[in-house]
Structure formats: C-alpha cells, structure tokens
C-alpha positions in Angstrom: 291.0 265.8 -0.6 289.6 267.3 -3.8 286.6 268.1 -5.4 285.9 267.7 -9.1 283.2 270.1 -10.8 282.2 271.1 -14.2 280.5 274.0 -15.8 277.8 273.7 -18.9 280.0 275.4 -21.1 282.6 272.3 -20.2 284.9 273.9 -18.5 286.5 271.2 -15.6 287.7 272.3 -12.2 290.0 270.4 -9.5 288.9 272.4 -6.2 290.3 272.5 -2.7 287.9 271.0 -0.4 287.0 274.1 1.4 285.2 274.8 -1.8 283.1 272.1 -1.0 279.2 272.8 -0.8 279.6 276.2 -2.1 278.0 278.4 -5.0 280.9 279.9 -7.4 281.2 282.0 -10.2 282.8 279.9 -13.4 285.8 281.8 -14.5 285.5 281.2 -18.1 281.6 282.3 -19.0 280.7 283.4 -15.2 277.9 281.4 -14.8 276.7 280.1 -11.3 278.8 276.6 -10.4 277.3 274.8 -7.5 280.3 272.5 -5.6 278.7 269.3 -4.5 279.7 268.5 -0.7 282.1 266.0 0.5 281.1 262.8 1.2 280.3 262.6 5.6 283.6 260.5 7.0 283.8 257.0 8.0 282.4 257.0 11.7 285.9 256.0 14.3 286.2 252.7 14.8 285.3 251.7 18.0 288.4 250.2 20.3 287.5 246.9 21.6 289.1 245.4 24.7 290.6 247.5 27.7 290.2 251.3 27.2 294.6 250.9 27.8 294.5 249.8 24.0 292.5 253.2 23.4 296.0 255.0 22.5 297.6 256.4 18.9 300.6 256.0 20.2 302.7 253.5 22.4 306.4 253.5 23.8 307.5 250.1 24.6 310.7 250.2 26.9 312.4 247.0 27.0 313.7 246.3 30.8 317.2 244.6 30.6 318.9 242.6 33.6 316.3 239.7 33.2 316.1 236.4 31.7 312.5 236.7 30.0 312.0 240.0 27.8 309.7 242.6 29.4 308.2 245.7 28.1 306.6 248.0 30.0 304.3 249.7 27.8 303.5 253.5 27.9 301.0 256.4 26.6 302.7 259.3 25.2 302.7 261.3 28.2 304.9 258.2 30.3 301.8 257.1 32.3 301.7 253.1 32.8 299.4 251.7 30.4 300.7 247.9 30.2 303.5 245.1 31.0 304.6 242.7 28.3 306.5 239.6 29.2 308.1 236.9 26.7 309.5 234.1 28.4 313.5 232.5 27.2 313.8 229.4 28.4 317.4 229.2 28.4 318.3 226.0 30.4 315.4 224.3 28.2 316.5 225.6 24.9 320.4 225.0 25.5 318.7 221.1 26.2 317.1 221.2 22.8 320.1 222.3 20.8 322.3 219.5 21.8 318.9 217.3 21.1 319.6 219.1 17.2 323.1 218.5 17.4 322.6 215.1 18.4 319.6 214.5 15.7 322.3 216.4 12.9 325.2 213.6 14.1 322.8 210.6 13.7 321.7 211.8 10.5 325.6 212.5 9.1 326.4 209.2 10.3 323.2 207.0 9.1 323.1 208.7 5.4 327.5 208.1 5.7 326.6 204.6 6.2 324.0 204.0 3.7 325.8 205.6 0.8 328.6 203.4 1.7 326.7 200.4 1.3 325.0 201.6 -2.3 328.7 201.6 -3.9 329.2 197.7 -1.8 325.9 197.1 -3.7 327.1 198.1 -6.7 323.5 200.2 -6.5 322.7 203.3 -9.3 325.7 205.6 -8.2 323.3 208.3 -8.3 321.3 207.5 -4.9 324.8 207.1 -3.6 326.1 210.6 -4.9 322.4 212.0 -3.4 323.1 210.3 -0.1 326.5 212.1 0.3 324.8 215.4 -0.2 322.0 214.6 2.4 324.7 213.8 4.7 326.5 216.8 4.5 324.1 219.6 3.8 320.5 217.4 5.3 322.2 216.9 8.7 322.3 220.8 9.4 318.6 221.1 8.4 318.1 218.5 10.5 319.7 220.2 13.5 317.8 223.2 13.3 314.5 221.2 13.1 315.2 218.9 16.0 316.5 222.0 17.9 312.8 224.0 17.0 311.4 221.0 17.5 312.6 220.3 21.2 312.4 224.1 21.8 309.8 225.5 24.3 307.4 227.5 22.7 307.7 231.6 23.8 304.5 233.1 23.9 304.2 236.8 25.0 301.3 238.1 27.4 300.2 241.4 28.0 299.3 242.2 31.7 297.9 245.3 33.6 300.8 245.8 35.3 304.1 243.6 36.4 301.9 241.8 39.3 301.0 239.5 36.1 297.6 239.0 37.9 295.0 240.5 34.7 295.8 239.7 31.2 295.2 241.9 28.5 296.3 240.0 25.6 298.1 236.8 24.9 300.2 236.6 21.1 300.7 232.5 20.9 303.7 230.7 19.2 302.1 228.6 16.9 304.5 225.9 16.0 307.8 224.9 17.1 309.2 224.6 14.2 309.8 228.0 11.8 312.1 227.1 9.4 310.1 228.6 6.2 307.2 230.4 8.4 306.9 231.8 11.9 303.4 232.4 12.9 301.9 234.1 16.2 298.1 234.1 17.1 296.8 236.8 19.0 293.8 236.5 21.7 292.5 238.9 23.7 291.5 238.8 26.8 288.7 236.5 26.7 290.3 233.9 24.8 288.8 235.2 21.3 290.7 235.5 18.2 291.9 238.8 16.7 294.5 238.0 14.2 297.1 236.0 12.9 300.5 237.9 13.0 303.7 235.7 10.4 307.3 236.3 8.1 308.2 234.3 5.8 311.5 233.8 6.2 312.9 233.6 2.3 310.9 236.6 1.5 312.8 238.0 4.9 316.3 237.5 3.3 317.0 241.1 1.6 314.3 243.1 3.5 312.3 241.8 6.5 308.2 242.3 6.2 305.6 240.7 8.2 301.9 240.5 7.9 298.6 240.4 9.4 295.6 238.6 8.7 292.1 239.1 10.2 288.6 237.0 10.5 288.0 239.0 7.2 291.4 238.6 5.4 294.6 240.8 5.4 294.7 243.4 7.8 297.9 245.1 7.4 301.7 244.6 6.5 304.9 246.0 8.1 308.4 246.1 6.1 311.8 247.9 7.1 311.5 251.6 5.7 315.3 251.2 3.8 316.2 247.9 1.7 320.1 249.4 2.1 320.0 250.2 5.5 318.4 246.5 6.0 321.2 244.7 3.5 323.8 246.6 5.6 322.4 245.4 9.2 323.3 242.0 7.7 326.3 242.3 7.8 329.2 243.2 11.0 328.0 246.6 11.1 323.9 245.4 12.1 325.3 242.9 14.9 327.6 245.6 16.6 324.0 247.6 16.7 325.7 250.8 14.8 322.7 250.4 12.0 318.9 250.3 12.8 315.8 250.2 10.8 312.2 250.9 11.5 309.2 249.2 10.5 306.1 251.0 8.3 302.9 249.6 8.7 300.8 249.6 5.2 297.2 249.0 5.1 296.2 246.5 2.2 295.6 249.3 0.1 299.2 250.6 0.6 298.1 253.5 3.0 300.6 254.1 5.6 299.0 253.1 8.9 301.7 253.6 11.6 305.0 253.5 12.1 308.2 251.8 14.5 310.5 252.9 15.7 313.8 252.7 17.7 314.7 256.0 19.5 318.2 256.9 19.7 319.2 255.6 23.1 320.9 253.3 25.1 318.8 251.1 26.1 316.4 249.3 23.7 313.1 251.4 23.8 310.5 251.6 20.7 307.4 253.8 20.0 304.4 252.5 18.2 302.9 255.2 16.3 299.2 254.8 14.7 298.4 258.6 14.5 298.4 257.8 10.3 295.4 255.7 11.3 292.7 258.3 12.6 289.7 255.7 12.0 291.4 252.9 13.8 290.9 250.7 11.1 293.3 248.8 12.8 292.6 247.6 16.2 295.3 248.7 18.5 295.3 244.8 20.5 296.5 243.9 16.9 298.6 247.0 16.5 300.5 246.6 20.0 300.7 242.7 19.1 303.0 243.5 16.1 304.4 246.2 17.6 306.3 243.5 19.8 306.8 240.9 17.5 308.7 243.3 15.2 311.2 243.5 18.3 311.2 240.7 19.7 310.4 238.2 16.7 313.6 239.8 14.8 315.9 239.4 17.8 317.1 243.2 17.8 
C-alpha cells in the first residue's frame, strides 16, 4: 500500500507506507511534509461454527476403494480436522437411467407416430417436419431429464470424524434435475443457511466457473486458472487424467481469495488454500463447501 502526499509548492509524492505518519523534508524547496497515517485495518472476521473451520488452509484427501466419496479433511500440519462423505447411489441411479432410456424411447416413438399422422392429415407440413426433429434430437433431452429426474439426490455432510455421529456442515442438492443449473445449499450445523454454492452449465462449456452467493449477495467466484489447459482436459488427454487444472477463488471485486488445487500424486488429494484471505471475508464453512464441490461437482 501507498501513500499519496503533496507539498505547498505542488510538488506530488507516491510514498512507501513505511513513510506513513512521518515528518519529511520536501526534496524540491525542503520544506517540512507531514505523511498522514494509514488508515487502522479492517478488524479479522470472526469464524463462526466449529473452531475446525478456524484454518487458512485445508488438504482434502479423497479415500478410494468405496462406493460413496469421502474426504478426510486436514490442517496443514496432517492433524484430523474433518470427514466428508457424498453418497453414489449406484444401484438407484443405474434404476433411473433405464427410467430415461425408457422416457427417451416413448418419446421417439409417440412424436414418430404423430408426425406420421400430420402427413395422413394432410396437416401444415411444418408441425410434421418439427415433430421429426423432436423425435430425434427431444428424445435425448428427455432421457437425461427423466434420468436427473428419477436420480437420488447426493448431498455431502461434513462430520467430526468417520463415526458420522456430529455434523459440522451439510451442502444440499437442490434439484434433481441440472440440465442448465446445478445448485448446492450449504447449512451449518444448526440447520441455518450460509450460502448458495451453482455452475451454469453453458457458461461451463470452454472454461468451468462456479459461484457463491450469500444472505447479502455474491460472495465469491471460482474459475479454472488456464482456459487452454481447460479446452485441452476436454478432450482424450483430460479423461486419461494426464491434464489438471486448479480453481482461483475471486472475491466480487476480483481480489484473489484462495486457491485449489490438485497435488501431484497418485491418489486424488486437494488443498484449499485461503492464506490470500487474511480477514476471512469469506467464511471458511463456505470456503470448505466449495472446496468440495469443485471436486466432486466436476467429477475429477
């Protein structure tokens, strides 16, 4: 930080901030310049909730071997802050794609049917050429909706520890159905709301960002630090796991506020970093909430 100070004979200065406060002499006609001090800081947020979310810094290693996705969740010395479980309901969710598939087949063979009858009708050619393309590019919409719709939702809990007996935080699945939007809530532990954490998923299609929103309004934003690196994970190279990205996490000003990332290893295990955010403008329930939906949300 800066300080800006001028002399009566109009000569403007840009000083360090260890000037700051001080009496100096003015270079050009050596009279007395008195430095006005800085500003006193913004006090440090207080950290609501368990004094585990009292961190700048998280590692989140994914334990493997398992059905549902767990986390266990660490300070940066490796001591045992959290567990994080998301439910996949496999045998439910294999149920609900056939349901799409089903719903998709129905749909081929209904709008098949009708646009056969508009040309026995001799009906405005028109509906029947719409009616054709319904059938053969509606009925996949259609699967995936049925499929989301017949889905179980996955909502993620934070515990203690893996005896699941205290929770810490829950980050609810809003809908079952995401086609355009996927949208998280995130309580804490006594059932009051902190934020709402959601992609949209044509804004995701070059470069994947997610945002938050408080009681107050936005709270903060999170994008993949390299639009090439994200095209190329697109493509063969991204599902053979070869490319990675991280997320940065941008205030509303367009501050940096923390970072994800993947380390280099092979299993999957993250670190959350907030050190950018000294004051904690951002409460860390919120932070460690998108911290796992930027893993597990994107599949990676």
């Amino acid at each position: 930080m800066s300080v800006n100070v001028s002399c009566a004979c109009g000569a403007a200065y840009n000083l360090k901030d260890e000037y700051a406060g001080s009496r100096l002499g003015c270079p050009r006609c050596g009279a007395a310049i008195l430095v006005p001090a800085l500003p006193p800081a913004p006090p440090v947020r207080f950290q609501a909730g368990d004094t585990a979310f009292a961190q700048d810094k998280f590692l989140l290693n994914e334990r493997h071997f398992g059905i549902s996705e767990k986390y266990a969740v660490l300070d940066k010395e490796g001591a045992s802050l959290m567990f994080v479980e998301r439910p996949n309901y496999i045998f439910l969710n294999v149920l609900a794609i056939f349901g799409g598939v089903i719903a998709g087949i129905i749909n081929l063979i209904a709008s098949g049917v009708l646009s056969h009858l508009v040309k026995v009708l001799g009906l405005d050619p028109l509906l029947g050429v719409l009616l054709t393309l319904w059938a053969k590019l509606g009925s996949f919409f259609v699967a995936i909706a049925a499929a989301q719709a017949l889905s179980k939702r996955r909502h993620i809990t934070v515990y203690r520890d893996d005896s699941r007996e205290e929770v810490l935080l829950r980050i609810a699945q809003d809908s079952n159905i995401q086609l355009l939007t996927a949208s998280y809530t995130v309580t804490g532990a006594d059932g009051g709301r902190l934020a709402l954490i959601y992609k949209k998923r044509l804004r995701n299609i070059f470069r994947k960002r997610w945002y938050v929103l408080g009681p107050d309004g936005p709270l903060c934003t999170a994008q993949e630090d390299s639009i090439i690196l994200s095209a190329l994970r697109r493509m063969v190279l991204g599902f053979l796991g070869l490319l990675h990205t991280d997320f940065m996490i941008y205030s509303p000003g367009g501050q940096v506020l923390g970072e994800f990332s993947r380390r280099m290893t092979l299993r999957d295990r993250y670190v959350l970093d907030m050190t950018p955010d000294s004051r904690r403008s951002l409460d860390r329930r919120v932070a460690l909430a998108f911290g796992v939906l930027l893993d597990t949300g994107e599949n990676r």
